[in-house]
N, CA, C and O of each residue as an XYZ file, in Angstrom:
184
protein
N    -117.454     71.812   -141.989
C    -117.253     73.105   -141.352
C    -117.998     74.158   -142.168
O    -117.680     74.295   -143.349
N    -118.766     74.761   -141.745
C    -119.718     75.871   -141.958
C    -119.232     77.292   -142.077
O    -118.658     77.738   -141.083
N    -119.378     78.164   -143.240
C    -119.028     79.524   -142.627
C    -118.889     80.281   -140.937
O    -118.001     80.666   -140.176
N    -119.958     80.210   -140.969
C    -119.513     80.776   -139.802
C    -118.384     80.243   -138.506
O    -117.837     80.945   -137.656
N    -118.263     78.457   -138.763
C    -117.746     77.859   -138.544
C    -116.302     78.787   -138.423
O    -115.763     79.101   -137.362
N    -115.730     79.211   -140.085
C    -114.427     79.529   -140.627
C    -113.935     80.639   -140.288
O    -112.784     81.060   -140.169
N    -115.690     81.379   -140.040
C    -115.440     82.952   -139.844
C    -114.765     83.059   -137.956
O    -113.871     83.794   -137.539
N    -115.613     82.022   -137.162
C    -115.645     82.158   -135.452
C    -114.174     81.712   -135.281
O    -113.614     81.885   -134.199
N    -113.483     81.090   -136.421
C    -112.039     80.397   -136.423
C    -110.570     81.411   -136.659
O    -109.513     81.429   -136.028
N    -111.031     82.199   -137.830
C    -110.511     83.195   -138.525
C    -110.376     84.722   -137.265
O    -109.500     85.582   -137.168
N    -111.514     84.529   -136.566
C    -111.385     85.845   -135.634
C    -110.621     85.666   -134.857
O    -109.743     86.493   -134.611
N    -110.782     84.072   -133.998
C    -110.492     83.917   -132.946
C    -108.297     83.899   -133.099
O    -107.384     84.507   -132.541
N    -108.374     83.149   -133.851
C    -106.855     83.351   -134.246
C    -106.731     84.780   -134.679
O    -105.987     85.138   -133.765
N    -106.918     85.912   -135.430
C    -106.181     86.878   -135.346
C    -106.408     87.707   -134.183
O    -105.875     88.814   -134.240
N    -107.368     87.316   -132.678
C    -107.369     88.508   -132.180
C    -106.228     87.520   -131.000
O    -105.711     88.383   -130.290
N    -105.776     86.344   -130.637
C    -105.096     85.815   -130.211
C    -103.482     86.443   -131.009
O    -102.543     86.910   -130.365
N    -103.536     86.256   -132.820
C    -102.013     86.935   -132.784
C    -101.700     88.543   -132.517
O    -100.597     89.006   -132.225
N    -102.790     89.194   -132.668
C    -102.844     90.630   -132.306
C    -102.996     90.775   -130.837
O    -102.552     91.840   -130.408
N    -103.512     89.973   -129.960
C    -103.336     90.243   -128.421
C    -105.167     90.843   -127.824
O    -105.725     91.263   -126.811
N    -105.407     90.574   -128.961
C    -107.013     91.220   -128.803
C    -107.369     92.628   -129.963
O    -108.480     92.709   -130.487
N    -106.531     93.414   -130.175
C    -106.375     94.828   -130.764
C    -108.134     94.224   -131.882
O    -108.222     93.605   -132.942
N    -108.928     94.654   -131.189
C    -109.697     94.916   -132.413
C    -109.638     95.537   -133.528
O    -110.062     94.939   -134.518
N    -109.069     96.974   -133.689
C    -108.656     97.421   -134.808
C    -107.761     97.213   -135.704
O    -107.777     97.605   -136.871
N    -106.567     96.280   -134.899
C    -105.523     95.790   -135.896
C    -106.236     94.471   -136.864
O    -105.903     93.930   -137.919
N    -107.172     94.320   -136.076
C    -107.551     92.603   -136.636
C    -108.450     93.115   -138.191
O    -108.560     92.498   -139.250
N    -108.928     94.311   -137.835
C    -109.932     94.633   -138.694
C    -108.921     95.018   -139.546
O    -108.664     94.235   -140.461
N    -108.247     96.103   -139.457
C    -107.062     96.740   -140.306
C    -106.329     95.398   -141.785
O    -106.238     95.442   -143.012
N    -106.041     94.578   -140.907
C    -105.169     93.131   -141.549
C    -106.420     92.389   -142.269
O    -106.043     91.816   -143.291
N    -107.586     92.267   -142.054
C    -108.770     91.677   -142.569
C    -109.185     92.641   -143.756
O    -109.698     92.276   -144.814
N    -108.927     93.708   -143.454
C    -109.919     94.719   -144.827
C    -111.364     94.799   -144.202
O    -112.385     94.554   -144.845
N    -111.342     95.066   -143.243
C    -112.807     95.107   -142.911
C    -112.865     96.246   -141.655
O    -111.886     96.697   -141.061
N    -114.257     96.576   -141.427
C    -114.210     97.751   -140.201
C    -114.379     96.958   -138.683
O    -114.612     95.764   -138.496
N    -114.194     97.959   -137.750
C    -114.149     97.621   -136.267
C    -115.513     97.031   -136.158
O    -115.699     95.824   -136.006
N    -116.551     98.007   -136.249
C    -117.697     97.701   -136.114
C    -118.046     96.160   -136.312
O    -118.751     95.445   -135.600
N    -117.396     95.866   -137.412
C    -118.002     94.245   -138.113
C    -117.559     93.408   -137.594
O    -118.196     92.366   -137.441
N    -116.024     93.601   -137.034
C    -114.916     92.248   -135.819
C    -116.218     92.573   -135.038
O    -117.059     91.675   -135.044
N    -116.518     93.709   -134.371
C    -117.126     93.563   -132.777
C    -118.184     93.271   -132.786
O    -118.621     92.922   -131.689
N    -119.345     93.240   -134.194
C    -120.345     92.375   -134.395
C    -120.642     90.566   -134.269
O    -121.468     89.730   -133.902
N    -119.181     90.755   -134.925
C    -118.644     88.803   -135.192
C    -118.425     88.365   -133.809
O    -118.870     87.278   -133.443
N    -117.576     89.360   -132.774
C    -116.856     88.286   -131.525
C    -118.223     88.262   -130.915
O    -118.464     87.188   -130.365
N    -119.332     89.283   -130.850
C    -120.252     89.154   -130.094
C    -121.256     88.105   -130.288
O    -121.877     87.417   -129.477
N    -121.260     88.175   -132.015
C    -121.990     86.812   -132.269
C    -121.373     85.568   -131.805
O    -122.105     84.744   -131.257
N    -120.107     85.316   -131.950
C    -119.913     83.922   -131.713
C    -119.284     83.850   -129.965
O    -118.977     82.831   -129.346
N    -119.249     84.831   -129.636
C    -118.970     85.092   -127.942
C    -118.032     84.935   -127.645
O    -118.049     84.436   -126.520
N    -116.511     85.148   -128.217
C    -115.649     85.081   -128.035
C    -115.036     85.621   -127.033
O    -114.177     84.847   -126.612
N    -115.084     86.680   -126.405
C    -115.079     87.222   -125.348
C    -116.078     87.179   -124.289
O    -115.902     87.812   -123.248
């Protein structure tokens, strides 16, 4: 399993326990909105 592998894994479960809330996911990660909505777009989660 590959980073990005961990990373497309890591998103996908917190925006499933948050309900989607991009900002909560970012908030609980330490990281900004901008960068979740960079990641789901890369791995196409939505």
């Amino acid at each position: 399993m590959g980073l990005d592998d961990m990373d497309s894994a890591i998103i996908r479960a917190m925006l499933q326990r948050y309900q989607g809330n991009v900002m909560e996911v970012a908030r609980v990660l330490k990281t900004t909105r901008e960068k979740i909505r960079y990641r789901i777009g890369k791995f196409r989660l939505r």
